[in-house]
Backbone as JSON, one array per atom type, in Angstrom:
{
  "sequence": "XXXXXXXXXXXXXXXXXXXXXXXXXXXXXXXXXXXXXXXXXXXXXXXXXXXXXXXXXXXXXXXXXXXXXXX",
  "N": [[0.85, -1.17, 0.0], [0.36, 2.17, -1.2], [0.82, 5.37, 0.48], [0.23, 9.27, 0.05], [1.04, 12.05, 0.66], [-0.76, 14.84, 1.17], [-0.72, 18.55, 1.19], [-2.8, 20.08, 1.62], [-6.54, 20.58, 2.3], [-8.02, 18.81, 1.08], [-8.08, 16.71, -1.88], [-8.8, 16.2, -5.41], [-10.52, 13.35, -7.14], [-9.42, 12.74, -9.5], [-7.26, 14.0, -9.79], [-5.72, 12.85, -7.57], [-5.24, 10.16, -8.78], [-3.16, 10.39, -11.04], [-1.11, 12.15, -9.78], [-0.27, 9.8, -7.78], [0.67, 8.3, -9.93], [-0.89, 6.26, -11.18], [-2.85, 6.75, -13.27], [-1.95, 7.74, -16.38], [-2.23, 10.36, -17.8], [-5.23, 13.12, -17.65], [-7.26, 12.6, -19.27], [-6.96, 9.75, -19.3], [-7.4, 9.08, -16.54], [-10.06, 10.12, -15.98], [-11.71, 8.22, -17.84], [-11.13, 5.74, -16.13], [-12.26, 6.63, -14.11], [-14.99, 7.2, -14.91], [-15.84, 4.35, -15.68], [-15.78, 3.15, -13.7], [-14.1, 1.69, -12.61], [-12.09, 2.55, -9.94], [-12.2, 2.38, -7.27], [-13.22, 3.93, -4.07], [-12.15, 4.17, -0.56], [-13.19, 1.27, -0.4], [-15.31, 1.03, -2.15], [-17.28, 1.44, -5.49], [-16.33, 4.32, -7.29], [-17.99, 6.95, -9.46], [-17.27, 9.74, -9.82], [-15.28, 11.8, -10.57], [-14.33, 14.32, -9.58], [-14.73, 14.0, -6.46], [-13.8, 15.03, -3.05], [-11.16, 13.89, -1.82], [-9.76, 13.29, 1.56], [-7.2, 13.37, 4.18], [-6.6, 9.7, 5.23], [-8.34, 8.48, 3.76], [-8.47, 5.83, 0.81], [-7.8, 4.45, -1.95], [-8.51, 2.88, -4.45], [-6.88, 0.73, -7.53], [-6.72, -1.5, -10.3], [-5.68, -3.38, -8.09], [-3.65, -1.94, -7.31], [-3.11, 0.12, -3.88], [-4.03, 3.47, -2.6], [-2.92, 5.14, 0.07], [-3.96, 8.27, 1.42], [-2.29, 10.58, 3.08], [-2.17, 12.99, 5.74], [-0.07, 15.67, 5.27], [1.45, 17.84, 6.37]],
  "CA": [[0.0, 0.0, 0.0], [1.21, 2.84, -0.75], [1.06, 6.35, 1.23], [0.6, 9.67, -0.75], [0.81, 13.48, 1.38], [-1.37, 16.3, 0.49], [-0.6, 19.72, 2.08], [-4.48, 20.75, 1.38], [-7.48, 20.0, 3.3], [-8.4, 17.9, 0.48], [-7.23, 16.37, -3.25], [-9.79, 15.45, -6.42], [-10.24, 12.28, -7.51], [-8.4, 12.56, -10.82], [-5.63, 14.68, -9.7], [-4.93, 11.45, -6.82], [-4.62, 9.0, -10.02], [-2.18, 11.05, -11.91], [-0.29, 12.04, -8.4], [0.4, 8.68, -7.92], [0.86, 6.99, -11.27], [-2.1, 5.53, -11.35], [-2.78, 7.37, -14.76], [-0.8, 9.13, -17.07], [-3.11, 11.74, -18.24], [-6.4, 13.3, -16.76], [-8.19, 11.56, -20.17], [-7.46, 8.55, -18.59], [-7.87, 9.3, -14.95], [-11.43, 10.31, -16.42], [-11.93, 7.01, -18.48], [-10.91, 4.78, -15.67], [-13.56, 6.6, -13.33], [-16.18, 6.31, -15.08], [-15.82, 3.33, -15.78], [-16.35, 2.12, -12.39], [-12.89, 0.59, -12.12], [-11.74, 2.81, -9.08], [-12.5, 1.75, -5.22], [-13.16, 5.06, -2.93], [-12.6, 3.69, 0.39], [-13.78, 0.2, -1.16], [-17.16, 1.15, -2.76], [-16.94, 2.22, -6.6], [-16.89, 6.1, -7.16], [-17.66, 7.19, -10.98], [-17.35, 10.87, -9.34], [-13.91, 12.09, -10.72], [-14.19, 15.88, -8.78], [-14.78, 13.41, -5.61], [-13.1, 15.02, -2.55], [-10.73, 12.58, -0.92], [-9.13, 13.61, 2.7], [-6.45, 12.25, 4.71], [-7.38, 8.77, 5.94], [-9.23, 7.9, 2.47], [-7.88, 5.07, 0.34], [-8.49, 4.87, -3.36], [-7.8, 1.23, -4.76], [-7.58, 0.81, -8.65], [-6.42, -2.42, -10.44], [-5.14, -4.37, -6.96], [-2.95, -1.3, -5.51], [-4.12, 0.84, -2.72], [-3.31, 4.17, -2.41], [-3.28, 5.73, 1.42], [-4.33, 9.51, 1.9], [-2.46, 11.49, 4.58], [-1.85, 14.44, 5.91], [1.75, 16.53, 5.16], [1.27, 19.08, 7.45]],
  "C": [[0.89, 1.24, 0.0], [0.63, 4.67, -0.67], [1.06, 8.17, 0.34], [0.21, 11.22, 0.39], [0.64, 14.16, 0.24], [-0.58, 17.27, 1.47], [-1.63, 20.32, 2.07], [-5.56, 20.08, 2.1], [-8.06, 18.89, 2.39], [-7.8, 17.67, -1.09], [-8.7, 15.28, -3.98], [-9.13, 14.26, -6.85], [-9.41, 12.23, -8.3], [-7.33, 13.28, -10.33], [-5.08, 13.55, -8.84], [-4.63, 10.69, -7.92], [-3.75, 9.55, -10.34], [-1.14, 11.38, -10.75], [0.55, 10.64, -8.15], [0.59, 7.42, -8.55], [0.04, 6.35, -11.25], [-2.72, 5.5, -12.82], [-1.91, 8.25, -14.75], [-1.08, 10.92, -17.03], [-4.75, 11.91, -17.46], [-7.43, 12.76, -17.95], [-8.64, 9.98, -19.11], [-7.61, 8.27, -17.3], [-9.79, 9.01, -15.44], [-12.06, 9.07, -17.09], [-12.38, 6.04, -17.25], [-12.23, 4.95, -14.55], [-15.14, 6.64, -13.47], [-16.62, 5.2, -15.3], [-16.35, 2.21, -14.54], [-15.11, 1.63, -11.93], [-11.85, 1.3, -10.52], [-12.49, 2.99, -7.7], [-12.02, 3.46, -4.11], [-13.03, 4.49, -1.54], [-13.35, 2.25, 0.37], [-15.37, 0.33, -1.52], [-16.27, 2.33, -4.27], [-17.2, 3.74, -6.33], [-16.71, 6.29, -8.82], [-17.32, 8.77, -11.09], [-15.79, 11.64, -9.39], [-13.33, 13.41, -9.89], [-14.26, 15.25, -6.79], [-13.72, 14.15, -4.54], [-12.36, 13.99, -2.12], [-9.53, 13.76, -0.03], [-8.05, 12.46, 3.0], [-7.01, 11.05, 5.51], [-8.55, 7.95, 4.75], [-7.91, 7.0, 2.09], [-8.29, 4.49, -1.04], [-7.34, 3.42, -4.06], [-7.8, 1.13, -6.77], [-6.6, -0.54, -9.27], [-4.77, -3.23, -9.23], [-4.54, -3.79, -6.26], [-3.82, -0.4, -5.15], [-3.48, 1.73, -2.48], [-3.82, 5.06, -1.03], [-3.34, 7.54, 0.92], [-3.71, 9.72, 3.24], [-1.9, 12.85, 4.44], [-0.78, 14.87, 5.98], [1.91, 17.62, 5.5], [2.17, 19.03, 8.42]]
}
């Protein structure tokens, strides 16, 4: 699993994919979430503007990416 610091009270869905290699580009950030294929906290989210806080965990083919705080 791996661990990714914001310095903001919060970070959009598609900018976390692309942050941590998850996707390349925000096309396919955008593809992959509507699609259904990314795990908010384990429940699909097709919601790409989706806040995610520290303590969220955003899963997308088998890895898991932690949310914390870099404050």
């Amino acid at each position: 699993m791996d661990k990714i610091l914001i310095h903001t009270e919060y970070i959009k869905l598609d900018s976390l994919l692309k942050l941590a290699g998850l996707a390349e580009t925000g096309g396919e950030a955008k593809l992959l979430i509507q699609d259904g294929q990314v795990l908010v906290n384990g429940e699909a989210c097709t919601m790409r503007g989706k806040k995610l806080r520290a303590g969220d965990t955003v899963t997308l083919d088998g890895r898991t990416v932690t949310i914390g705080e870099g404050r």
